[in-house]
Backbone as a printed PyTorch tensor [residue, N CA C, xyz], in Angstrom:
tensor([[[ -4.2270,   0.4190, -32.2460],
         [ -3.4210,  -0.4780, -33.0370],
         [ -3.9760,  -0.4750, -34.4610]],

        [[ -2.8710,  -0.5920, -35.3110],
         [ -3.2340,  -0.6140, -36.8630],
         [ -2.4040,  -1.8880, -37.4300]],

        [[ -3.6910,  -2.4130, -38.2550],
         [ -2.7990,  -3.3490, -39.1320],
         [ -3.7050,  -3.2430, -40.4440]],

        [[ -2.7080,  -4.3660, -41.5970],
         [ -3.1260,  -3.9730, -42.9180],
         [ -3.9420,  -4.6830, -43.1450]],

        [[ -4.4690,  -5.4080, -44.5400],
         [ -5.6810,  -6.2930, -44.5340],
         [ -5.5460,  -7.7680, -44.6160]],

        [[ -3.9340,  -7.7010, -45.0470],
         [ -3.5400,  -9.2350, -44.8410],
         [ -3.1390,  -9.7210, -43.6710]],

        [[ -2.5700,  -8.6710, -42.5150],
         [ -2.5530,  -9.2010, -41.8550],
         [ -3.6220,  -9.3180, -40.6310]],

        [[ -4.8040,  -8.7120, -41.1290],
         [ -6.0290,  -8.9580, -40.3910],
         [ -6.6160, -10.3190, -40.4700]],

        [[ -6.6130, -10.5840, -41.7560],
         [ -7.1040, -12.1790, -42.7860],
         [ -6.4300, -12.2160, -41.5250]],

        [[ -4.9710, -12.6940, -41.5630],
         [ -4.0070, -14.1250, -41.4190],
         [ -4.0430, -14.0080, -40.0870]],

        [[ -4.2320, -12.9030, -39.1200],
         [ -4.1410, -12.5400, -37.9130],
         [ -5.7330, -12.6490, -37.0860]],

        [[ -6.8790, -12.7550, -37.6200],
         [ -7.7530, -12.6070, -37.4110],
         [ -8.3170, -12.9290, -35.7290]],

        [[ -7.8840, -14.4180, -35.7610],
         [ -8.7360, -14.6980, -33.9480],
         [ -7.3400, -13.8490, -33.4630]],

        [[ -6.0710, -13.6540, -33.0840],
         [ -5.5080, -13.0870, -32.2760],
         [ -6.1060, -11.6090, -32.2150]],

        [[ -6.7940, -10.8660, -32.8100],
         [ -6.7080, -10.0830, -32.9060],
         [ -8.3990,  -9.7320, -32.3820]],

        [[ -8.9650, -10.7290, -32.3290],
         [-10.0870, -10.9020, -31.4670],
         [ -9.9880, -11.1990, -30.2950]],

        [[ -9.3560, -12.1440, -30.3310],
         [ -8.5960, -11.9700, -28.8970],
         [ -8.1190, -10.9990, -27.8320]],

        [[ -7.2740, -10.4180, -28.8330],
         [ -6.6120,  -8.8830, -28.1880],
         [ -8.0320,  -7.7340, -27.4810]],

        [[ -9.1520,  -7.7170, -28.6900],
         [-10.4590,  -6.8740, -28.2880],
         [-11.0860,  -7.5320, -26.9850]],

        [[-10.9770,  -8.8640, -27.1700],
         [-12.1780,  -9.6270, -25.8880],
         [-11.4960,  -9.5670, -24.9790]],

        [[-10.2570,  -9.3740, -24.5440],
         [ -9.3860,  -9.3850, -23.3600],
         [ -9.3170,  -8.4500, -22.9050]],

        [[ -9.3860,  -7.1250, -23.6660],
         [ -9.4730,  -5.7740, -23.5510],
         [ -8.1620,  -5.8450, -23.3260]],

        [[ -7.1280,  -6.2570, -24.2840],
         [ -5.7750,  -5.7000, -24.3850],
         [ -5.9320,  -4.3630, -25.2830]],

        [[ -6.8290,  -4.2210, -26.1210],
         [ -6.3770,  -3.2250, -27.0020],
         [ -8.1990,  -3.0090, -27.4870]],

        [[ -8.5030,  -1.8340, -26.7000],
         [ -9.9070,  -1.0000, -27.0640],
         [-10.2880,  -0.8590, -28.1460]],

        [[ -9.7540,  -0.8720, -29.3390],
         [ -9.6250,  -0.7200, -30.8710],
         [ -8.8510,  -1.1970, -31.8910]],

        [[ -8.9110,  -2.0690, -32.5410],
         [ -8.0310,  -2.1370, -33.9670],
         [ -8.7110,  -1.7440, -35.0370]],

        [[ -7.6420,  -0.7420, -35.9550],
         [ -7.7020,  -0.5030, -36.9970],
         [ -7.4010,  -1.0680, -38.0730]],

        [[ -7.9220,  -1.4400, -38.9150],
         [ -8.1580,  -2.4720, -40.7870],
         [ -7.9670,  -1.0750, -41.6400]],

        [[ -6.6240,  -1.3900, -42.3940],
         [ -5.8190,  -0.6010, -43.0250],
         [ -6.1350,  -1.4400, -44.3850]],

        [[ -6.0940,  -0.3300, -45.8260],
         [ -5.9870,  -0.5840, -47.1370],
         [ -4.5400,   0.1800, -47.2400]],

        [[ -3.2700,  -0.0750, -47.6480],
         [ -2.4400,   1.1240, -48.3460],
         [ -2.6640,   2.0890, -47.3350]],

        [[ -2.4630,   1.3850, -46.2340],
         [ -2.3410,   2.3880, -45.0860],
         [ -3.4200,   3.5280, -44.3710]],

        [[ -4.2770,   3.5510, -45.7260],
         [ -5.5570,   3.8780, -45.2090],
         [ -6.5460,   3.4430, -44.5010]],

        [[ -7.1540,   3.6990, -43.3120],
         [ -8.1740,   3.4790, -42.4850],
         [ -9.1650,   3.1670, -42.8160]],

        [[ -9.8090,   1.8150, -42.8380],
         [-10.9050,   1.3660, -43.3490],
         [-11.6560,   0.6230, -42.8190]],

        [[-11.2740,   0.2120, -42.0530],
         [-12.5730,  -0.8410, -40.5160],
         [-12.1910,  -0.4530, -39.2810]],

        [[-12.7230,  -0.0750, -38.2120],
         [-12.4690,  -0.3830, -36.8190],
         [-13.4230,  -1.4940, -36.3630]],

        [[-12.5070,  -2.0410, -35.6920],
         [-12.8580,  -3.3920, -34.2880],
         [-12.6390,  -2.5800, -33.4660]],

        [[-13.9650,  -3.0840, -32.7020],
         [-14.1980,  -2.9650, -31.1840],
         [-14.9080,  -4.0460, -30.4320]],

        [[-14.9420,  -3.7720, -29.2580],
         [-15.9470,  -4.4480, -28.5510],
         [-17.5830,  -4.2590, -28.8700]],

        [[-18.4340,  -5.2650, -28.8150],
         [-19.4660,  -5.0730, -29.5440],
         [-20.7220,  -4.9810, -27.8700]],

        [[-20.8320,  -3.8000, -27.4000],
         [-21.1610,  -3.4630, -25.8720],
         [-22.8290,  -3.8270, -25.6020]],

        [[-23.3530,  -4.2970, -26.9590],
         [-24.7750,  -4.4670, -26.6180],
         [-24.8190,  -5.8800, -25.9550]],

        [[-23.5540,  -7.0020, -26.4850],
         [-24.4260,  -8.2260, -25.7310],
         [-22.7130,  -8.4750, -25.0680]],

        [[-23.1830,  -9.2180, -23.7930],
         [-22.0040,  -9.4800, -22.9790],
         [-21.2040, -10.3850, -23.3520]],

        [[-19.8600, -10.4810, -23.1250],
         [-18.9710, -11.0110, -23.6910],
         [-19.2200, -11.9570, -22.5510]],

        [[-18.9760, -13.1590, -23.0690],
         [-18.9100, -14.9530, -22.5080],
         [-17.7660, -15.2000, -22.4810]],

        [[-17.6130, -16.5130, -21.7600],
         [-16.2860, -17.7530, -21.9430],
         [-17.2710, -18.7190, -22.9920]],

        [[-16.3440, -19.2260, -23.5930],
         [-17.4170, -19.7980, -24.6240],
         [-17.5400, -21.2820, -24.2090]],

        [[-16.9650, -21.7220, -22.9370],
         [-17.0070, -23.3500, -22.6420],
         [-18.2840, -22.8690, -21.6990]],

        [[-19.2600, -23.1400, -21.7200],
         [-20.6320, -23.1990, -21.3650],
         [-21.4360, -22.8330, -21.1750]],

        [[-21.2670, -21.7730, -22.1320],
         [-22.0150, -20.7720, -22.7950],
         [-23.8440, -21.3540, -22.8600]],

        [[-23.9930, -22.5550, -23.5710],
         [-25.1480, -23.0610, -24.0550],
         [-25.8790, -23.8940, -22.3720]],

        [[-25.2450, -23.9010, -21.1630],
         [-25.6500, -24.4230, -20.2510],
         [-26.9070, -24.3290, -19.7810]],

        [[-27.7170, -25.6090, -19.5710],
         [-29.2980, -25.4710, -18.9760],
         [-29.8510, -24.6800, -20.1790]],

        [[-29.4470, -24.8450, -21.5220],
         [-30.4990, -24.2420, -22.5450],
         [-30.5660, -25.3060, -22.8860]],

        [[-30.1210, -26.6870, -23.3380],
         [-30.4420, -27.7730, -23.7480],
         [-30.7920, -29.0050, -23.2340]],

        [[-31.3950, -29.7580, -23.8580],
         [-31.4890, -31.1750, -23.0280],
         [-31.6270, -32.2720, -24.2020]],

        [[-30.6880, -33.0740, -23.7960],
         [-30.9510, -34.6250, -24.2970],
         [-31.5580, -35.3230, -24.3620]],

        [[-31.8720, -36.4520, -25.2880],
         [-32.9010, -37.3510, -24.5920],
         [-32.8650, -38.6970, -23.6420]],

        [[-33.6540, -38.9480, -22.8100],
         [-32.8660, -39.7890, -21.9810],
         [-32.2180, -40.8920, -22.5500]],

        [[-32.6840, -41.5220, -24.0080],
         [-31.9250, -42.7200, -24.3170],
         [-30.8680, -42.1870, -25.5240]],

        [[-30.1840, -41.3070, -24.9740],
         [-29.1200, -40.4340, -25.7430],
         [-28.0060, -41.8350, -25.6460]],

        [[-27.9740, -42.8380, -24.8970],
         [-26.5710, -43.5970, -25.0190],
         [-27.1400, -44.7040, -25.6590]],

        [[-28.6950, -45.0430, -25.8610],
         [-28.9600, -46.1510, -26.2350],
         [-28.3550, -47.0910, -27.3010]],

        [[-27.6570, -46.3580, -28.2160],
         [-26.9300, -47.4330, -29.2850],
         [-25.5410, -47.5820, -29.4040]],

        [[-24.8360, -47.1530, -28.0690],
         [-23.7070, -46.6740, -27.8880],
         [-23.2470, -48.2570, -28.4600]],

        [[-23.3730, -49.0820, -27.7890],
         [-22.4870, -50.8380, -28.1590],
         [-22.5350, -50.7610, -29.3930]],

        [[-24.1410, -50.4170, -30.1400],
         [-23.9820, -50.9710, -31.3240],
         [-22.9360, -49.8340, -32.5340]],

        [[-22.8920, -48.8600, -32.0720],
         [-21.7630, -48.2520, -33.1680],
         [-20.6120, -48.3660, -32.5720]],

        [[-20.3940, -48.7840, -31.0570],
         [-18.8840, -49.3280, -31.0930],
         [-18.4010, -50.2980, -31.6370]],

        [[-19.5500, -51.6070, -32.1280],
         [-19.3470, -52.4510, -32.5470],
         [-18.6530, -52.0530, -34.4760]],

        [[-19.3840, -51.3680, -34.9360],
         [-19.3890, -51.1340, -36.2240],
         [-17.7600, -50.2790, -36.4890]],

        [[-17.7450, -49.8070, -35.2390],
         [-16.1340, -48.8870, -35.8820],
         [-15.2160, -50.1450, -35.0320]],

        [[-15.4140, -51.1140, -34.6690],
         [-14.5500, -52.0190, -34.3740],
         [-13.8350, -51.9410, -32.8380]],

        [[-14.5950, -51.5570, -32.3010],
         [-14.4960, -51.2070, -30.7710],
         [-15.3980, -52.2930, -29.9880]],

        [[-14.9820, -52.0490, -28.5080],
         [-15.4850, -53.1770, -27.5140],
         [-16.9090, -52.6360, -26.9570]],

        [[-18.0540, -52.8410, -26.7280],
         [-19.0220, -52.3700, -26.5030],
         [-18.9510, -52.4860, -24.8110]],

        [[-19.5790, -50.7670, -24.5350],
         [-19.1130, -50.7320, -23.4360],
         [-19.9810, -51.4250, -22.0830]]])
């Protein structure tokens, strides 16, 4: 697949999309019709789902809810 450079800009995540799905092995980034970037798949690091991706690498701290009332209070909310 070939497209030009504006519509790479304006097209950009679909067209990442298209590579990570493996709809389309290659796109070509056209100047004036000339060939000037290929996209591909990038085969050194594995492609993810990106919803939990970061799992069991992080941790909270346990009093992560501790001021929860008091900034519900401040945006005008009911403390829970």
């Amino acid at each position: 697949m070939q497209v030009n450079i504006l519509e790479a800009k304006t097209e950009f995540s679909k067209l990442v999309k298209l590579i990570e799905t493996g709809k389309e092995d290659s796109i070509i980034i056209a100047r004036y019709g000339k060939p000037v970037v290929k996209m591909t798949v990038y085969n050194d690091v594995p492609i993810s789902k990106r919803i939990g991706i970061a799992k069991g690498k992080l941790k909270s701290p346990d009093d992560l809810d501790k001021y929860n009332d008091e900034i519900a209070e401040l945006f005008g909310g009911v403390p829970l």
